[in-house]
N, C-alpha and C positions, 0 to 999 in steps of 0.2 A: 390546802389553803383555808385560812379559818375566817372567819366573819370580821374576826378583831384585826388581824394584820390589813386588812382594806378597808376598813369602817372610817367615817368621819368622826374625829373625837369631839374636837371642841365645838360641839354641837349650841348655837343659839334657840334658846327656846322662850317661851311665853309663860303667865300664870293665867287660871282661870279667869280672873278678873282683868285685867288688861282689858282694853276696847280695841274693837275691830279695828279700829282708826290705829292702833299702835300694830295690830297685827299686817295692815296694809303695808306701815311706812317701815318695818322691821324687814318682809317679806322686798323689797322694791330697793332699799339698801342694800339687801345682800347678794339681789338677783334669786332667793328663794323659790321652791315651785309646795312650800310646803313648811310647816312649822308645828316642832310638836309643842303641849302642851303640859305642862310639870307641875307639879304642885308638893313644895318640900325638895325639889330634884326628883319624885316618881313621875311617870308618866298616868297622864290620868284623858289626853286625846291629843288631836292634831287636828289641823286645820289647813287645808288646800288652796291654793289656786282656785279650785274648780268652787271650792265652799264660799269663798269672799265672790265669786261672780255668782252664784245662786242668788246669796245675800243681798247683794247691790243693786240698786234702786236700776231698772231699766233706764234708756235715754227718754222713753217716753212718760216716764212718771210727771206727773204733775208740780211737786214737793219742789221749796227752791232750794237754796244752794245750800244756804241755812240750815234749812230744817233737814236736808240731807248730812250734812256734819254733825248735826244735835243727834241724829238719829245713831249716826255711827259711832261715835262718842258715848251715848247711852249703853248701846249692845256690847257686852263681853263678848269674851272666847267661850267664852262656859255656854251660852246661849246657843252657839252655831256649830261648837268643833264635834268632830265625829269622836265617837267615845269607844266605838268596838273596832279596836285601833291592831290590826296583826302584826306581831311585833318575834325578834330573833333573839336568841344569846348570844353573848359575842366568842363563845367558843363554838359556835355551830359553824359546819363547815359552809364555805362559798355557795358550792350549789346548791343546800341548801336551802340559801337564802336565795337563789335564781329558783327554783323549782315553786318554791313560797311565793314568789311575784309572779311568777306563768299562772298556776294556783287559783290566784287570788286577782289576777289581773290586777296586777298594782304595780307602780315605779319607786316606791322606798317603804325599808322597815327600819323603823328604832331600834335599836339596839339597846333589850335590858338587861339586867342582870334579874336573879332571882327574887331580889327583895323589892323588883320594879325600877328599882333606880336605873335613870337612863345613863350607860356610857356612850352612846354612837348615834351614826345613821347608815343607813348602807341603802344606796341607791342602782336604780338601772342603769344608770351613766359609770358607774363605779364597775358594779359585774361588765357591762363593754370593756369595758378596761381592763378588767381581769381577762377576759376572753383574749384580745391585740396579744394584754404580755406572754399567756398561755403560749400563744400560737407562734410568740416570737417576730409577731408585723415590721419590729423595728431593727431584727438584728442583724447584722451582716454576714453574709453569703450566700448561699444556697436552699430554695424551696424542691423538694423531693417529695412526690405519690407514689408507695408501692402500692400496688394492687395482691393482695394476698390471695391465693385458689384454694388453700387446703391449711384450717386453724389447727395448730401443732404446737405441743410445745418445743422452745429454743431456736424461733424466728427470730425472737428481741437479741436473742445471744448471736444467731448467726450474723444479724446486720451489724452489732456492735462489734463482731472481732473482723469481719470485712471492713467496716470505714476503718478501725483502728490500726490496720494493717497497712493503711495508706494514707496513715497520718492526717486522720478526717476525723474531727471532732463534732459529734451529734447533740449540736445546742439546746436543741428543744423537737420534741415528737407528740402523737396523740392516736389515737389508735381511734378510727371510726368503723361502724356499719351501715351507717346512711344508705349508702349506694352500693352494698359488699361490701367483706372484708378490707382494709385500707390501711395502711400506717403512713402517714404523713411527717415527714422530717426536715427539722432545718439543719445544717451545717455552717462551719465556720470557711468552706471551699469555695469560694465566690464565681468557681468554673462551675456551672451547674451541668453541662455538658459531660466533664471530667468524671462526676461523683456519679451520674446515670450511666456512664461508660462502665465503669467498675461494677456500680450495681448487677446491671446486666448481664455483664461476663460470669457474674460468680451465682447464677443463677435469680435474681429477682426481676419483678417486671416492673418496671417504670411506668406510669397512664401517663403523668405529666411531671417537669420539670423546668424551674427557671431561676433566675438567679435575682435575690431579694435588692428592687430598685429605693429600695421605702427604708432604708437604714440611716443614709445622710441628712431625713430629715428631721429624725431626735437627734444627732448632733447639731440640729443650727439653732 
């Protein structure tokens, strides 16, 4: 999975010049947590949530309501946006850009191309995302744990010609070490009972099993 098949395209952005006051009411329209900054179409910073509250007059500031408007109206983007901005290509793969946000402790990276110019954004909301479809959260039938004792190869091959054999199609898997060896499977068998029955018989071991309730609610 590549950066660009999950990225957001039609990315709203600002110019240096623009006033905080346009970066507020841009950011409060969109439901924004974040907006970069462009200039020409390159990226040249961004500007946060967390940056427009540093900025902003406390409750207890003295200034009235006036001079709080004059003031924000005066201030750019240029003034306050962060400038040493981590940023991905959008041919770089997904994890990637998860490993760059653990990394960096950060929830989105712009998406440049080489020459700077921004195509994207790609958020932490977005990798969730990625992770649900990974894992198959929505799809219908069956959740399967094999627990693996001994890494060999032609496990993947022995599970796929057993469900195959019993007309059990393997929709989506992922192979962890978290906890020991693992391969975690979904199916399109909605008996989850059925598909651990056969597992077992034909030598694998099931930890856990059940059958995916969470399908009917991406169709409503």
């Amino acid at each position: 999975m590549y950066v660009k098949d999950w990225m957001t395209k039609n990315v709203v952005t600002l110019n240096p010049f623009d006033s905080i006051t346009d970066a507020f009411d841009v950011m409060k329209k969109g439901n924004f947590h974040r907006v970069p900054i462009c200039s020409n179409g390159k990226l040249v910073g961004l500007i946060t949530g967390s940056t427009l509250a540093d900025f902003a007059p406390s409750k207890a500031t003295t200034l009235s309501v006036y001079e709080i408007n004059s003031l924000l109206n005066k201030t750019s983007c240029k003034d306050i946006m962060i400038t040493n901005v981590h940023t991905i290509g959008p041919n770089a793969l997904l994890e990637e850009a998860a490993e760059k946000m653990n990394e960096h402790n950060i929830t989105c990276l712009p998406v440049v191309e080489d020459n700077g110019q921004i195509v994207g954004i790609i958020t932490q909301k977005v990798i969730f995302g990625a992770f649900i479809d990974l894992m198959g959260y929505y799809a219908k039938g069956s959740r399967v744990v094999i627990d693996i004792d001994k890494d060999e190869p032609g496990i993947l091959q022995k599970l796929g010609t057993v469900t195959a054999q019993h007309n059990i199609n393997i929709t989506h898997f992922i192979v962890t070490r978290y906890s020991g060896l693992q391969i975690v499977i979904r199916t399109d068998e909605t008996d989850d009972m059925k598909v651990t029955n056969i597992l077992t018989s034909n030598g694998f071991i099931v930890s856990d099993h059940r059958t995916n309730k969470n399908w009917f609610l991406q169709a409503l």
